[in-house]
CHARMM-style PDB file with segment names, atoms N, HN, CA, C and O in Angstrom:
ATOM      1  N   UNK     1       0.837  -1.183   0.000  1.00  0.00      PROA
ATOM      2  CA  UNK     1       0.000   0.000   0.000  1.00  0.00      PROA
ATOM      3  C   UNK     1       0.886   1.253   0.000  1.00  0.00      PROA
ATOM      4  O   UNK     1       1.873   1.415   0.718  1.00  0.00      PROA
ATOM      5  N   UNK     2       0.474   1.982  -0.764  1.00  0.00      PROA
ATOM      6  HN  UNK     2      -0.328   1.850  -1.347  1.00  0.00      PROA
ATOM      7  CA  UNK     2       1.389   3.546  -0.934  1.00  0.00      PROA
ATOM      8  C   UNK     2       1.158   4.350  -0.112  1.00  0.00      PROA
ATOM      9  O   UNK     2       0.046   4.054   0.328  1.00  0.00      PROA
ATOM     10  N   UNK     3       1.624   5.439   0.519  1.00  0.00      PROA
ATOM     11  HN  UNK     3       2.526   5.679   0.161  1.00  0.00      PROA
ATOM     12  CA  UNK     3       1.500   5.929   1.373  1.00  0.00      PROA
ATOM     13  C   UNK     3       0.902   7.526   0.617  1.00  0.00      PROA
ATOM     14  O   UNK     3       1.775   8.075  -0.055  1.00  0.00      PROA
ATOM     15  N   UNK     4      -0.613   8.357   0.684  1.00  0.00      PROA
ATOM     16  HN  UNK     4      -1.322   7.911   1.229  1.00  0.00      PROA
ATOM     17  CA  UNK     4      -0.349   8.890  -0.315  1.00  0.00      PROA
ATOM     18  C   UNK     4      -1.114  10.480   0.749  1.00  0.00      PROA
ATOM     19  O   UNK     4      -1.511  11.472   0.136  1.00  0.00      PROA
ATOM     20  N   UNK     5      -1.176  10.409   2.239  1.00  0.00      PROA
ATOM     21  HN  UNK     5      -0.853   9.603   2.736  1.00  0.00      PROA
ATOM     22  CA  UNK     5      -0.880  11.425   2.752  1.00  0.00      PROA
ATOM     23  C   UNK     5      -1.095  12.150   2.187  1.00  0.00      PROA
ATOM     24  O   UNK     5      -2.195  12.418   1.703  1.00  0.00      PROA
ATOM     25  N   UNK     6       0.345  12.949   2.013  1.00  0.00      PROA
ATOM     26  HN  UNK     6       1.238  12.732   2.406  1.00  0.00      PROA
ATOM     27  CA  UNK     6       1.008  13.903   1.634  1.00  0.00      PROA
ATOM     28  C   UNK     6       1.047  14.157   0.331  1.00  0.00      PROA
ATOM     29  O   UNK     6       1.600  15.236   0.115  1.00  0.00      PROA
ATOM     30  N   UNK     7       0.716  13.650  -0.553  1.00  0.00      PROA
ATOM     31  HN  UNK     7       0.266  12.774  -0.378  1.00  0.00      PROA
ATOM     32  CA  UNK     7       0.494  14.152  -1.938  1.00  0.00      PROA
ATOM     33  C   UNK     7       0.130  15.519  -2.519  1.00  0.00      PROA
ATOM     34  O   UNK     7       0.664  16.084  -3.473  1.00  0.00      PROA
ATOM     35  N   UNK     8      -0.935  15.961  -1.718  1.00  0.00      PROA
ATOM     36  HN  UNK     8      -1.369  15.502  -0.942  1.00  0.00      PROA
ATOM     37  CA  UNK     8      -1.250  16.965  -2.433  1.00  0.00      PROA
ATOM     38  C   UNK     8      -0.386  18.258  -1.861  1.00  0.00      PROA
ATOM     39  O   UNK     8      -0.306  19.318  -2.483  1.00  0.00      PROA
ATOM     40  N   UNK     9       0.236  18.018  -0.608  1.00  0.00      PROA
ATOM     41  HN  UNK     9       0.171  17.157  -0.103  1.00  0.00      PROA
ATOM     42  CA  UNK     9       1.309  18.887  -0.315  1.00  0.00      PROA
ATOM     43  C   UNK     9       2.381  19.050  -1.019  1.00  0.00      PROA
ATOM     44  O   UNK     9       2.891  20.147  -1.249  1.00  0.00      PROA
ATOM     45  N   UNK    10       2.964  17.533  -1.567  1.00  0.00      PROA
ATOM     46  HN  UNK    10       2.550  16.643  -1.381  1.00  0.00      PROA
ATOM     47  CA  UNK    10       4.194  17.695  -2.196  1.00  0.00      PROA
ATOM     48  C   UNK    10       3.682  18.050  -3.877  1.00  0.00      PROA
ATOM     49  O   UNK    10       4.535  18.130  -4.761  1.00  0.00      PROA
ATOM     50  N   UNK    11       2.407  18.220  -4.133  1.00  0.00      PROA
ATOM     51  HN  UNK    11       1.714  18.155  -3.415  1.00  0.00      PROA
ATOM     52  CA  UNK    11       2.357  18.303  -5.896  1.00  0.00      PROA
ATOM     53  C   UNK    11       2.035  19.696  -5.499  1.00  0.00      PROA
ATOM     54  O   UNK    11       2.747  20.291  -6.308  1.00  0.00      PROA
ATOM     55  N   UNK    12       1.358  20.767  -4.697  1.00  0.00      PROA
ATOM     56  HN  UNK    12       0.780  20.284  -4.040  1.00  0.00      PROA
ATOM     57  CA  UNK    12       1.782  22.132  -4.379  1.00  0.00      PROA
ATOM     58  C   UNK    12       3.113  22.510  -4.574  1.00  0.00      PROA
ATOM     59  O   UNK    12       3.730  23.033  -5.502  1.00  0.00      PROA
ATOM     60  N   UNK    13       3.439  22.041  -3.274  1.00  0.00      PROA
ATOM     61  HN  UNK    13       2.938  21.616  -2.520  1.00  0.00      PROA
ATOM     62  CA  UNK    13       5.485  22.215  -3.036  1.00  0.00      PROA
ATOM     63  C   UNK    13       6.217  22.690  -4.273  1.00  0.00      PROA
ATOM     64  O   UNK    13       6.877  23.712  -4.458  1.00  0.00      PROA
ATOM     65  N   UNK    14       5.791  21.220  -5.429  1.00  0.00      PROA
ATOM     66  HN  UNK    14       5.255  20.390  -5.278  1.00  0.00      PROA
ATOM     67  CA  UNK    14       6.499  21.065  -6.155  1.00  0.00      PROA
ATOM     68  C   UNK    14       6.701  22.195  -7.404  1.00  0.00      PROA
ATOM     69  O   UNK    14       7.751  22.532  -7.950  1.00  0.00      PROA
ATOM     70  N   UNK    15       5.355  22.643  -7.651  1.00  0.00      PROA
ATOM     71  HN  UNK    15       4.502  22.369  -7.207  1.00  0.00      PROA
ATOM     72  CA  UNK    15       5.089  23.674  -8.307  1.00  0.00      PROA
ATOM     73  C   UNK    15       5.762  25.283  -8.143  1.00  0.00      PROA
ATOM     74  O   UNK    15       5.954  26.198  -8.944  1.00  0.00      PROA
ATOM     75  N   UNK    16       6.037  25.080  -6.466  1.00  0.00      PROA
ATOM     76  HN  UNK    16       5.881  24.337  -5.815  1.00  0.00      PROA
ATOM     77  CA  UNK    16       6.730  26.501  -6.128  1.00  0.00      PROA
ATOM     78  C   UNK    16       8.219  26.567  -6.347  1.00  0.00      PROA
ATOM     79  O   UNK    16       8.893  27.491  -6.802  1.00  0.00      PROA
ATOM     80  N   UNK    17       8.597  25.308  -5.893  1.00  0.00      PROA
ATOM     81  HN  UNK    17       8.049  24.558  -5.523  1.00  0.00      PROA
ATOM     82  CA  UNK    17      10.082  24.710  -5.829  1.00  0.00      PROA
ATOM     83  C   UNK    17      11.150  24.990  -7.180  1.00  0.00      PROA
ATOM     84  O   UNK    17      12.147  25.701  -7.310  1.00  0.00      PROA
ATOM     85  N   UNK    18      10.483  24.149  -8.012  1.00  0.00      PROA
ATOM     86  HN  UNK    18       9.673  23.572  -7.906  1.00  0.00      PROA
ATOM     87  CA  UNK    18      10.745  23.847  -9.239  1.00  0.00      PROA
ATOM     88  C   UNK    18      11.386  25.589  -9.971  1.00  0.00      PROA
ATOM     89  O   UNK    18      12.567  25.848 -10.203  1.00  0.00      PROA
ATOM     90  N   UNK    19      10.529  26.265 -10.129  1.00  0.00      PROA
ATOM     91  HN  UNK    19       9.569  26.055  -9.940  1.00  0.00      PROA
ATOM     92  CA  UNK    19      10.619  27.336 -10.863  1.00  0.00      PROA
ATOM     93  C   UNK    19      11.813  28.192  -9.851  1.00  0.00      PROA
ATOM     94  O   UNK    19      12.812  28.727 -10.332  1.00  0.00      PROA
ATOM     95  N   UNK    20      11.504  28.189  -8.500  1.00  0.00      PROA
ATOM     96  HN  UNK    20      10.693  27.754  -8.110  1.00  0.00      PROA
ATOM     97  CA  UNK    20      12.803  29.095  -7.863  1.00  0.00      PROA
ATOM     98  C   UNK    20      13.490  28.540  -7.954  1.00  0.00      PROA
ATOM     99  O   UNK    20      14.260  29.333  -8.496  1.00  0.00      PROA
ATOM    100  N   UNK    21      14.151  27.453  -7.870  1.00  0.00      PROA
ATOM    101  HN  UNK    21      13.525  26.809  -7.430  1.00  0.00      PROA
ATOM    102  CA  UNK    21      15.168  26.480  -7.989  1.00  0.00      PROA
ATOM    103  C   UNK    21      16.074  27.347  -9.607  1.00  0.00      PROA
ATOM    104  O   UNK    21      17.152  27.941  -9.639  1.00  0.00      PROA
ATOM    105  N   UNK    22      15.185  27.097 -10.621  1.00  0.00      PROA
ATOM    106  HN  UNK    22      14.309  26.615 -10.595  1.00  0.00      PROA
ATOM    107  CA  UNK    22      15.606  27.257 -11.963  1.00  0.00      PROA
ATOM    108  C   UNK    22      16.193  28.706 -11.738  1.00  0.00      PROA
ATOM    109  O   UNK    22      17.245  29.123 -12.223  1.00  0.00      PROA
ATOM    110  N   UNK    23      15.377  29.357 -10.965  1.00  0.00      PROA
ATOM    111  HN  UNK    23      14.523  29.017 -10.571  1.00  0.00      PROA
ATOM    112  CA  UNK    23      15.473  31.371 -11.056  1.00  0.00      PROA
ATOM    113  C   UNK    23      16.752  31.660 -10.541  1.00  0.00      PROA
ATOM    114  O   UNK    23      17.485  32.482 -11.091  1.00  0.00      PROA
ATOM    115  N   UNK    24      17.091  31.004  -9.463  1.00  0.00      PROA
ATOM    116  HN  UNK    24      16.495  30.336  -9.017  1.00  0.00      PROA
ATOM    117  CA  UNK    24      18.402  31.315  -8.465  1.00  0.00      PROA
ATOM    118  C   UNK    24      19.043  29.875  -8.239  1.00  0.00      PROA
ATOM    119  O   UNK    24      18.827  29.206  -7.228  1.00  0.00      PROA
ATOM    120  N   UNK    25      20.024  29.392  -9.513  1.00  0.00      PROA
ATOM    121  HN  UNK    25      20.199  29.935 -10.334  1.00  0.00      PROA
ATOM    122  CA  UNK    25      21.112  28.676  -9.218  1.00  0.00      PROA
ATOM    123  C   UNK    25      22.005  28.473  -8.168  1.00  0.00      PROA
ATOM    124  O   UNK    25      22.352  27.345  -7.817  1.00  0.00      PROA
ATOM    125  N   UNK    26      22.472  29.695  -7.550  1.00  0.00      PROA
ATOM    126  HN  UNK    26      22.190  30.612  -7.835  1.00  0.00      PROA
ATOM    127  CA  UNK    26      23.647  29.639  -6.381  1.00  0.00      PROA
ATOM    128  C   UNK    26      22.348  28.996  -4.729  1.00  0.00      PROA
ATOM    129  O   UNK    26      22.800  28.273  -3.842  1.00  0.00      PROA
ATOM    130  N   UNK    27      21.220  29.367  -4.730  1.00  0.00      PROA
ATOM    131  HN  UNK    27      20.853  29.955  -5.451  1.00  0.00      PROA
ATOM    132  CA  UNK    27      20.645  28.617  -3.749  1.00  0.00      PROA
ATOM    133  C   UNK    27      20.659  27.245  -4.404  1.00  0.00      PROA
ATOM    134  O   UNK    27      21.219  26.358  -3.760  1.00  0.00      PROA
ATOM    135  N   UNK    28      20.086  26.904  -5.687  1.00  0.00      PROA
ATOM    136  HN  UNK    28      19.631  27.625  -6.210  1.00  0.00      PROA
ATOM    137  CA  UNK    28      19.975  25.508  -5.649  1.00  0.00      PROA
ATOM    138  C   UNK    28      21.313  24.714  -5.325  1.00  0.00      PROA
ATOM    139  O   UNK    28      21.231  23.637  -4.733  1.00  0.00      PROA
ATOM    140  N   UNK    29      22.421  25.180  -5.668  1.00  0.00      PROA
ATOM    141  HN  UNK    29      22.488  26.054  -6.149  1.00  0.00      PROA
ATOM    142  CA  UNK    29      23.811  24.539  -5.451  1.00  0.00      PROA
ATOM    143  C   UNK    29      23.979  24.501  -4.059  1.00  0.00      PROA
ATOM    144  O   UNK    29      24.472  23.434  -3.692  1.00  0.00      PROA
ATOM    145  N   UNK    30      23.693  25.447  -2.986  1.00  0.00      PROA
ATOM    146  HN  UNK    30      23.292  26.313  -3.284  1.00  0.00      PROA
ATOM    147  CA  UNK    30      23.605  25.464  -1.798  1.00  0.00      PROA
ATOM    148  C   UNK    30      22.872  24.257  -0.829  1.00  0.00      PROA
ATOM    149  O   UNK    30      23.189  23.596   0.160  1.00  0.00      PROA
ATOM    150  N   UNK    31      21.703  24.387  -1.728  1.00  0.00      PROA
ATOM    151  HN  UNK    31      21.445  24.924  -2.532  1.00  0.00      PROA
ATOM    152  CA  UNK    31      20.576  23.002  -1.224  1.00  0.00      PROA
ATOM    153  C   UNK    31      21.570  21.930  -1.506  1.00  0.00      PROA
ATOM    154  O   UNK    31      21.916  21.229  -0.555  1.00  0.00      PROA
ATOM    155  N   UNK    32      22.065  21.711  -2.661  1.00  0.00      PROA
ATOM    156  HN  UNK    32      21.783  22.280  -3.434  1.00  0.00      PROA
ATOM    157  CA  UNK    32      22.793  20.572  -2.639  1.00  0.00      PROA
ATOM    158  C   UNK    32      23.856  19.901  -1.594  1.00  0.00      PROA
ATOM    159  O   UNK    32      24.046  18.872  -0.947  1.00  0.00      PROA
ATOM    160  N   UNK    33      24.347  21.015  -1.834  1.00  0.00      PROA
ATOM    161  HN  UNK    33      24.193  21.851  -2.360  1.00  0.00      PROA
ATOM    162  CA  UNK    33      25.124  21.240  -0.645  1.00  0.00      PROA
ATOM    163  C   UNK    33      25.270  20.702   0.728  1.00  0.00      PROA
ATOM    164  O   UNK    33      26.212  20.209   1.350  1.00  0.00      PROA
ATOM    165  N   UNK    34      23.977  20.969   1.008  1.00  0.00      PROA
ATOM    166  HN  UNK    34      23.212  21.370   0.504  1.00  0.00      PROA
ATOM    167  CA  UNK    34      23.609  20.697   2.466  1.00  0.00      PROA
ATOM    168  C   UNK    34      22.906  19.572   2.259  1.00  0.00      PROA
ATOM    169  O   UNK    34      22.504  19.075   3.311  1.00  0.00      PROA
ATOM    170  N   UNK    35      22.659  19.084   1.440  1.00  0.00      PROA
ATOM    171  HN  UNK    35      22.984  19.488   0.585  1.00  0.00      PROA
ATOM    172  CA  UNK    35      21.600  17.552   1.545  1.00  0.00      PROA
ATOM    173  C   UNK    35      22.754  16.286   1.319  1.00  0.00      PROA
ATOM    174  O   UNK    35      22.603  15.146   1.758  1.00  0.00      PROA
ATOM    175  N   UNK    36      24.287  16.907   0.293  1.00  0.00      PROA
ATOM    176  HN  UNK    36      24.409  17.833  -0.064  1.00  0.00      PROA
ATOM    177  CA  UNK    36      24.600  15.686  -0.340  1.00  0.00      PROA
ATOM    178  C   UNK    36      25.104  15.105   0.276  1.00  0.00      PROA
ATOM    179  O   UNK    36      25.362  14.009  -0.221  1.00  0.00      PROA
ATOM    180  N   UNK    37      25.722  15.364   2.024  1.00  0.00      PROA
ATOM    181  HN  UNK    37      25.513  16.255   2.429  1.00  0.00      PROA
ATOM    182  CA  UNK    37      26.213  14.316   2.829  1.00  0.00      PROA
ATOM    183  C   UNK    37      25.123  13.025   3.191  1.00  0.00      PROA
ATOM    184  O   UNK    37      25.195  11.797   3.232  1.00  0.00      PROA
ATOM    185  N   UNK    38      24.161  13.982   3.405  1.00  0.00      PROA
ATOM    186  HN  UNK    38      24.102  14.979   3.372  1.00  0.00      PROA
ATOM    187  CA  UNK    38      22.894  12.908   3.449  1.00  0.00      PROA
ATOM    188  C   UNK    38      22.445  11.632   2.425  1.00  0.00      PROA
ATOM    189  O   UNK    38      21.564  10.831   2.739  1.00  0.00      PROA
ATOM    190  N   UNK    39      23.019  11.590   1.452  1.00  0.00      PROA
ATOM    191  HN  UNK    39      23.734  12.241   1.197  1.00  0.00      PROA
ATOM    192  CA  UNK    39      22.507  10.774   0.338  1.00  0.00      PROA
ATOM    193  C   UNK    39      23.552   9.751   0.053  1.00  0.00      PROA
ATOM    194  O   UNK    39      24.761   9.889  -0.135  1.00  0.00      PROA
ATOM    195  N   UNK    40      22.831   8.740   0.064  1.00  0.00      PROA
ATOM    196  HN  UNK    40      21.849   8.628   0.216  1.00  0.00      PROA
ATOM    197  CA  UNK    40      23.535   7.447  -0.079  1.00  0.00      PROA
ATOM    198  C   UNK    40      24.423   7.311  -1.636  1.00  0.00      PROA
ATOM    199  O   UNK    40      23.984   7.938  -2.600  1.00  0.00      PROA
ATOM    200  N   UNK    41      25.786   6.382  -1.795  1.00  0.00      PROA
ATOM    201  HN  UNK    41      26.143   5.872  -1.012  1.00  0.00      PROA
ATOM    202  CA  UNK    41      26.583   7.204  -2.938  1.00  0.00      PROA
ATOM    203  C   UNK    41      25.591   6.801  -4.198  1.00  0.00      PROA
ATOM    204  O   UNK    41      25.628   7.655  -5.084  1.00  0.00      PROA
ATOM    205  N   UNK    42      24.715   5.692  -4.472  1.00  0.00      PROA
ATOM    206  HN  UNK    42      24.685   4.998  -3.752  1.00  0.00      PROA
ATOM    207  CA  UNK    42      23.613   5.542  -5.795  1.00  0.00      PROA
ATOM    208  C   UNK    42      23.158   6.455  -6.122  1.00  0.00      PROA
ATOM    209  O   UNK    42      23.210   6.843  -7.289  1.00  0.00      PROA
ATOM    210  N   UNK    43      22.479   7.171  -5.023  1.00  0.00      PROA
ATOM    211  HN  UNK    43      22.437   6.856  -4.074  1.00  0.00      PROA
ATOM    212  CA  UNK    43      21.975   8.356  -5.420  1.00  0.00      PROA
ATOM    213  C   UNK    43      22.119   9.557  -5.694  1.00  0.00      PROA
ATOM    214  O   UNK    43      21.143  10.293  -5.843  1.00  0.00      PROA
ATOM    215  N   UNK    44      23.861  10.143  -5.859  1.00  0.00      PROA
ATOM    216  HN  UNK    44      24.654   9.545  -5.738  1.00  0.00      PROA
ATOM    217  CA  UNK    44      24.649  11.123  -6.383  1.00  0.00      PROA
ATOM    218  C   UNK    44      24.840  10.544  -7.645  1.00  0.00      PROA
ATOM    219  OT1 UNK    44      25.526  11.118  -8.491  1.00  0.00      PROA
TER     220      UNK     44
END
């Protein structure tokens, strides 16, 4: 069974995300930044 909660939060989210992300590069590199210790090496 899927867990589907949160869906309509993250298909909002996603809509806001997406486009600032694209607008301001040096934050998105930043986000990276701070998440990529977190991520297992497959997923880099």
């Amino acid at each position: 069974m899927i867990d589907k909660s949160n869906k309509k939060f993250w298909d909002k989210f996603a809509k806001l995300y997406a486009p600032f992300m694209k607008k301001d590069k040096g934050v998105y590199d930043k986000v990276c930044e701070y998440i990529r210790p977190h991520l297992k090496q497959p997923m880099q």
